[in-house]
C-alpha positions in Angstrom: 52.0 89.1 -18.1 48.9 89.7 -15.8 51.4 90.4 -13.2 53.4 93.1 -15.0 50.4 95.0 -16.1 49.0 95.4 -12.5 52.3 96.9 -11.7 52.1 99.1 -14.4 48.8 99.8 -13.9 49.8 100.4 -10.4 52.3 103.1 -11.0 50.4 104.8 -13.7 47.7 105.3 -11.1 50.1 106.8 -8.1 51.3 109.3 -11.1 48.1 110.2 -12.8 45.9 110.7 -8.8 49.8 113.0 -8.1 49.6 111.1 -4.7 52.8 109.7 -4.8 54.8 111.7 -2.8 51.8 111.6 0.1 51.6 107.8 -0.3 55.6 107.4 0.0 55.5 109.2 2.9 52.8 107.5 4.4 54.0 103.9 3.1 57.8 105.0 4.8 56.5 105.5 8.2 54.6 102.2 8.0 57.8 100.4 7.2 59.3 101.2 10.5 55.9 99.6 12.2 56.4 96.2 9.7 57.5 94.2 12.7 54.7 95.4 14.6 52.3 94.8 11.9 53.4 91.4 10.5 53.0 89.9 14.5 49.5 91.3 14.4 48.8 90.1 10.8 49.7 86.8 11.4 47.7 86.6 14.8 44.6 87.3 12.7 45.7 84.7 10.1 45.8 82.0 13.2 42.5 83.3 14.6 40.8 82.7 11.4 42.2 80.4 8.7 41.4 76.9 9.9 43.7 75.4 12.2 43.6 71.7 10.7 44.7 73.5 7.2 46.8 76.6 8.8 48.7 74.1 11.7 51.3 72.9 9.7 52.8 76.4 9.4 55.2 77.2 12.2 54.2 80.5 13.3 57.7 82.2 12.6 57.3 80.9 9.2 53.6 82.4 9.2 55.0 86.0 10.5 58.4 86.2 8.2 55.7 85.7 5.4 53.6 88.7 6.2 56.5 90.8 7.1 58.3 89.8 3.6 55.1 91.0 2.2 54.5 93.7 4.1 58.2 94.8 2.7 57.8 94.7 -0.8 53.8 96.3 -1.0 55.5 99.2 1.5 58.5 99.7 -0.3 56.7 99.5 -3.6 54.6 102.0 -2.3 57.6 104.0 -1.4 59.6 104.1 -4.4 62.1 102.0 -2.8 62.2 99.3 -4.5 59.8 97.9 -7.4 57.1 95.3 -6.7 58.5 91.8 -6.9 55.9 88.9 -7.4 58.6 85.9 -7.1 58.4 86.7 -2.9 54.7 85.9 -3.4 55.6 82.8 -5.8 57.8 81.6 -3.2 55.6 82.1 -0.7 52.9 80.0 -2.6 55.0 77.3 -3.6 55.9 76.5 0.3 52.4 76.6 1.2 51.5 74.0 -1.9 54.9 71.8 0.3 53.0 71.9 3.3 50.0 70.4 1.8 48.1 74.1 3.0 44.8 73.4 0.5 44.5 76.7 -1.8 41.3 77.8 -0.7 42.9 78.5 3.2 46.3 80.5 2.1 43.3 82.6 -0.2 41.6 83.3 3.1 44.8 84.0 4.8 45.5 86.7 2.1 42.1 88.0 2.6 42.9 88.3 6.3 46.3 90.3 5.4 45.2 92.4 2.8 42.0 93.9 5.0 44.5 94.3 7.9 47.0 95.9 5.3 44.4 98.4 4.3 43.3 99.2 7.7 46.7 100.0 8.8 47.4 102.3 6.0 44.3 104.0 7.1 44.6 104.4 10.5 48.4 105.7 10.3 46.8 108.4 7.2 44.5 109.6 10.0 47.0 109.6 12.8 49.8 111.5 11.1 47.3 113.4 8.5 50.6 112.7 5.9 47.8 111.8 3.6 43.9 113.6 3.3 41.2 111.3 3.2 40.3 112.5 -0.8 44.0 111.4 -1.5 43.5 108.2 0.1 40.5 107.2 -1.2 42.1 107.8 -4.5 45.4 105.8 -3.8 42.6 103.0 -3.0 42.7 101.3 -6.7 46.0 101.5 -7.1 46.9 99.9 -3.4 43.9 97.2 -4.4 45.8 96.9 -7.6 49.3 96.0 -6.2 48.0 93.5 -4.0 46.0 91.7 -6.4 49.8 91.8 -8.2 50.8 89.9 -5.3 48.0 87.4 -4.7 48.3 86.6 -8.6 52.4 86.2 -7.8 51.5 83.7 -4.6 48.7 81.5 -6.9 50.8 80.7 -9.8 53.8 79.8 -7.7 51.5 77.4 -5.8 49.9 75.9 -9.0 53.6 75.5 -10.4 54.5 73.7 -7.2 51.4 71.7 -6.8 51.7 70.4 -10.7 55.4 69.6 -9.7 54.3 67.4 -6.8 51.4 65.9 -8.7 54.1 65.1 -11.7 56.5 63.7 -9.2 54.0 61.6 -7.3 52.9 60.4 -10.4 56.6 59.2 -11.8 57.2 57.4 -8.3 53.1 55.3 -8.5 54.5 54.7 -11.9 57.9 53.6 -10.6 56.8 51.1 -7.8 53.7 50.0 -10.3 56.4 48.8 -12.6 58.6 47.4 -9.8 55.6 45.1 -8.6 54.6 44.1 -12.2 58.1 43.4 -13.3 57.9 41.1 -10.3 61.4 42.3 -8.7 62.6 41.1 -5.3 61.2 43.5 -2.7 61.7 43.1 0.7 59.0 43.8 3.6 59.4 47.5 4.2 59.7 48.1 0.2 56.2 46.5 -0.5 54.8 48.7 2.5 55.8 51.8 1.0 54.8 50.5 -2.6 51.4 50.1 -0.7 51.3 53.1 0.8 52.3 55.8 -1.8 49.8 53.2 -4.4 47.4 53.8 -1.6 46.2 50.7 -0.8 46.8 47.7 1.6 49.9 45.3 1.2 47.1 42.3 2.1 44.0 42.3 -1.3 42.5 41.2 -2.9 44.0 42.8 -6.3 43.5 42.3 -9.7 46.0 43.3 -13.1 44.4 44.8 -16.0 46.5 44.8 -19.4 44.9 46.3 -22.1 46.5 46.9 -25.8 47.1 50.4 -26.5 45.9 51.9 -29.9 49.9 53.2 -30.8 53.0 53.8 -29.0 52.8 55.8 -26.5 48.9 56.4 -26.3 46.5 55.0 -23.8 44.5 52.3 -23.5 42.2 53.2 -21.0 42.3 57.1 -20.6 41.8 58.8 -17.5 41.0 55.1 -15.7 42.8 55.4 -13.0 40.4 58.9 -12.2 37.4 57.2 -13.2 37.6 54.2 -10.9 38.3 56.6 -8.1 35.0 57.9 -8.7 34.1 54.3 -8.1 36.1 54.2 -4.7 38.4 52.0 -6.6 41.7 52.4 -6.0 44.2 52.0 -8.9 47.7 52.3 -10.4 48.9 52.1 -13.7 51.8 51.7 -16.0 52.0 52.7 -19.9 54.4 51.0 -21.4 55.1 50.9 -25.4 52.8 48.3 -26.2 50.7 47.7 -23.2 49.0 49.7 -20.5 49.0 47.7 -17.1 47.2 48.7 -13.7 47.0 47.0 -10.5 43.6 47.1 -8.9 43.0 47.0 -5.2 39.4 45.4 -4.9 37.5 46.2 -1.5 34.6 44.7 -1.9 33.3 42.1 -4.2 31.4 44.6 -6.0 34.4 46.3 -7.4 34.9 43.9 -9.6 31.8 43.9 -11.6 32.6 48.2 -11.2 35.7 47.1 -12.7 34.1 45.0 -15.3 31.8 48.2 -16.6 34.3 50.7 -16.7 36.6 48.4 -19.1 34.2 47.7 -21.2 33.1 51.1 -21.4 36.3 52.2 -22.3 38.5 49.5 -24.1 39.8 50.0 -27.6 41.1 47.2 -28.3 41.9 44.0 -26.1 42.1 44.1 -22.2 42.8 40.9 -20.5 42.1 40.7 -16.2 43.8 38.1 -14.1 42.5 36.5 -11.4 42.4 37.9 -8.5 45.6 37.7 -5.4 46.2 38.5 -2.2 49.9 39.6 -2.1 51.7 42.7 -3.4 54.8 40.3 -4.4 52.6 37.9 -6.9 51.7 40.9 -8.6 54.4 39.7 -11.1 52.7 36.2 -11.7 49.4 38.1 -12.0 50.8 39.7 -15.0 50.9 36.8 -16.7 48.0 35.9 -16.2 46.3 38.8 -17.4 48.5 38.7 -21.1 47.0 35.5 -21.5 43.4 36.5 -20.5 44.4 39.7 -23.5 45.7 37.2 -25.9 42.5 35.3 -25.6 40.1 38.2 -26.8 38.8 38.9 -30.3 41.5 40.9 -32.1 39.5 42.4 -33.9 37.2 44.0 -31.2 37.6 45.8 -27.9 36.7 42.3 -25.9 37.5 42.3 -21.9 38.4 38.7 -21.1 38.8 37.4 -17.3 41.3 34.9 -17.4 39.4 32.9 -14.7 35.3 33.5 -16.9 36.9 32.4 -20.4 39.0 28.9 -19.8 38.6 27.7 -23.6 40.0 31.4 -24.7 42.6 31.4 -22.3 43.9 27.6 -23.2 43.6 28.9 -26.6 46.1 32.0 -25.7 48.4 30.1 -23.7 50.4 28.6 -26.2 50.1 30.3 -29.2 53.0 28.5 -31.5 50.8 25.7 -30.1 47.6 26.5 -31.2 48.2 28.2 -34.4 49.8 24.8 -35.4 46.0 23.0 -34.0 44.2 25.9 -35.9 45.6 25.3 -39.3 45.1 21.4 -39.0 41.7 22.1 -37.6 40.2 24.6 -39.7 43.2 24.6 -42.7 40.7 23.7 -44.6 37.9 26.3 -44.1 40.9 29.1 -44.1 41.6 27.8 -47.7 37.9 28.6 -49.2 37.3 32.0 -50.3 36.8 34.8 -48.2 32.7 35.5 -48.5 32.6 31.8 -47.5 35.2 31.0 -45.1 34.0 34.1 -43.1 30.5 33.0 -43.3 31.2 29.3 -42.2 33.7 30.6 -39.1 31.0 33.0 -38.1 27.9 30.4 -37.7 30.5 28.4 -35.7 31.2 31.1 -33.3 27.3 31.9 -33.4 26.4 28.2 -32.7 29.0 28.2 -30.1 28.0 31.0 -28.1 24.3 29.8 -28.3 25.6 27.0 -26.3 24.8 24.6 -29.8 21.5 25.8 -30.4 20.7 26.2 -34.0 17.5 27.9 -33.2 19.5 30.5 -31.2 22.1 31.1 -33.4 20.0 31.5 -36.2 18.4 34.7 -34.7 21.6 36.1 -34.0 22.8 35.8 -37.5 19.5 36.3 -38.9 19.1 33.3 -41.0 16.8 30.2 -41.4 18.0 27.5 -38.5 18.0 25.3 -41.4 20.2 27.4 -42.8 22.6 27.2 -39.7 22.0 23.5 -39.7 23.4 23.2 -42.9 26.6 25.6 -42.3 27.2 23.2 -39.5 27.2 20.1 -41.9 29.5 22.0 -44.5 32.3 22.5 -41.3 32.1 18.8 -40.4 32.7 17.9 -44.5 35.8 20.3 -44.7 36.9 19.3 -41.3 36.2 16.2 -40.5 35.4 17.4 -37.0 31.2 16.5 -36.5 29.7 18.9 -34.1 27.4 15.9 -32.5 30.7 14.7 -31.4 32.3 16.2 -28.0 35.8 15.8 -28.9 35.2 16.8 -32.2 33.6 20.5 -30.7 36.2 21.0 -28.9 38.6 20.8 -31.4 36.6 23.0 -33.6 36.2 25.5 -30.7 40.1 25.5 -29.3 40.9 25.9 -33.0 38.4 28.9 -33.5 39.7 30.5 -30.3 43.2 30.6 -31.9 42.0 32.0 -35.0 39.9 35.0 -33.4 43.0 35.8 -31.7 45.3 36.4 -34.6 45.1 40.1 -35.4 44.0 41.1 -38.7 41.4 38.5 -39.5 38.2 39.9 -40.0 35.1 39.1 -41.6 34.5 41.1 -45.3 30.6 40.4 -45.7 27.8 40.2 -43.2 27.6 36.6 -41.6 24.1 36.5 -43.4 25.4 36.3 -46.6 27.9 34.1 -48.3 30.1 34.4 -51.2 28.6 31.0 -52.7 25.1 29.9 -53.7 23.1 28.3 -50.8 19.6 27.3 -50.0 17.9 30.0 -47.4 16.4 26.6 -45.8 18.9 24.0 -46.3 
């Protein structure tokens, strides 16, 4: 749209000014110099684009460009033929190919429109076919039709650049999913996975799986952008139910880098395996991190490390398992009512993560410690489990792992209050 109206603008200009039949003239006689002009045009172009951008473009390439656009502003400017943006689209979209950054192929059409203009000029006072009043009017409208054409050359370079990025995109995913899936890939085929990931074939590496919040959605937004701010490199896969990224770690800080960013970001559950050194275990490492996501809260946006959280992961590993160990372990408890099984389950987990100290938990859950102390003593009547007893906490523990990580149990009062009558001090 922005294109046709600088045409239109364009002609309107050449008839109100009553130019046009000067600048045709003028424009015609260039046309038989376009040869001429497009060698000296793209000499300029050489001389001051920079060569580690501008290199890559062969120099007959580089000259048919200027000519082609020499052509279609001339004949434009002619009446010969209308102005036709997809030259400067095509144009644009090669350069985007060639990897020519945007910023350079601007500069290179700064370069060719000043030598464009000076050209016009210097042929209006060498054949006097145009007065310099009559030029200087022409000016906007000559101005306006090359904007026409830079605005042609930008969007077919954007177009092509998105059409790269989309396609470089779909191939990480590809080979992300290959190495995950843990297909049989032969030397040469992890290289290139390697290479187009960006990262060594030789570690160490890391897989993230993180729930997503719905089909389709992501986990982690933008990750893979916002570990690269890290200098962490990354890919990632989104499939329906999970969102999975390999992580090449370079130095043994990326790890706690990676640590922060997922727990800045997670939703839900995101589970890390332990870290490998081979692109073809990737597979194996998958596993891993599932487990390591099983093992979280799932209830909560908790980033277990499959090799930090043993009791979680033992818990996650065999869920038919475990369910089957949490309902003899804690049936019980899971029978009272709600306000009081919640309550009970909670000072357990409290106690627990207090590493058994009563004192502890009670701050953390905002009760007397007598109060804890006797929450304790109410879990060792209905369970039969004592928590002065090794085997008997780690029964308790293996069967509250399972429990936290079967979705849609939550808590439905504070853990400071109960749905029965109890003593604030034991």
């Amino acid at each position: 749209m922005r294109e046709a109206n600088l045409i239109g603008e364009l002609e309107k200009t050449l008839l109100d000014t009553g130019i046009d039949t000067q600048i045709s003239a003028l424009a015609t006689v260039l046309l038989d110099r376009v040869g001429e002009l497009a060698k000296e045009i793209a000499a300029r172009i050489r001389a001051v684009a920079p060569s580690s951008h501008y290199e890559v473009v062969p120099a007959e390439e580089l000259e048919e460009a200027c000519r082609a656009h020499l052509c279609n502003a001339l004949q434009a400017l002619s009446g010969q033929a209308p102005l036709d943006t997809e030259a400067a689209a095509r144009v644009g979209r090669r350069r985007a190919q060639e990897n020519v950054p945007l910023p350079s192929v601007m500069t290179a059409y700064r370069v060719g429109v000043k030598s464009f203009w000076e050209a016009v000029v210097a042929e209006a006072l060498r054949t006097s076919l145009v007065g310099s009043d009559q030029l200087v009017a022409a000016a906007s409208a000559i101005w306006e039709l090359q904007d026409a054409i830079t605005e042609g050359m930008v969007s077919g370079y954007h177009d092509a650049a998105s059409q790269r990025l989309l396609a470089g995109e779909r191939e990480r995913s590809a080979l992300v999913e290959a190495l995950l899936e843990g297909r049989s890939m032969d030397v040469d085929a992890v290289w290139s996975a390697a290479e187009v990931l960006g990262v060594p074939r030789n570690g160490p590496f890391t897989v993230v799986a993180a729930e997503v919040p719905g089909i389709g959605r992501q986990a982690l937004p933008e990750v893979a952008a916002i570990l690269s701010r890290r200098d962490i490199r990354s890919g990632w896969r989104l499939r329906p139910d999970l969102e999975l990224g390999i992580v090449y770690l370079r130095t043994s800080r990326d790890l706690d880098d990676l640590a922060r960013v997922l727990r800045q970001h997670a939703q839900l559950r995101v589970g890390v395996s332990p870290t490998y050194d081979d692109l073809c275990r990737t597979g194996d490492a998958l596993r891993f991190a599932k487990v390591a996501m099983r093992g979280g809260d799932a209830e909560s946006g908790a980033v277990t490390f499959f090799d930090d959280s043993p009791l979680a992961v033992a818990s996650a590993g065999a869920p038919g398992v475990m369910a089957r160990v949490a309902s003899n372990v804690l049936g019980p408890i899971e029978a009272l009512p709600a306000g009081e099984r919640d309550v009970l389950l909670d000072t357990l987990e409290a106690w627990s993560a207090c590493g058994g100290s009563a004192e502890e938990a009670a701050k953390r859950l905002y009760v007397h410690p007598n109060t804890v102390r006797m929450r304790l003593r109410r879990i060792a009547e209905h369970t039969g489990r004592s928590v002065s007893d090794p085997r008997g906490i780690t029964e308790l523990s293996l069967a509250l792992c399972a429990v936290r990580q079967t979705p849609n149990h939550s808590s439905s009062e504070p853990a400071g209050s109960t749905g029965s009558t109890e003593p604030a001090d034991g």
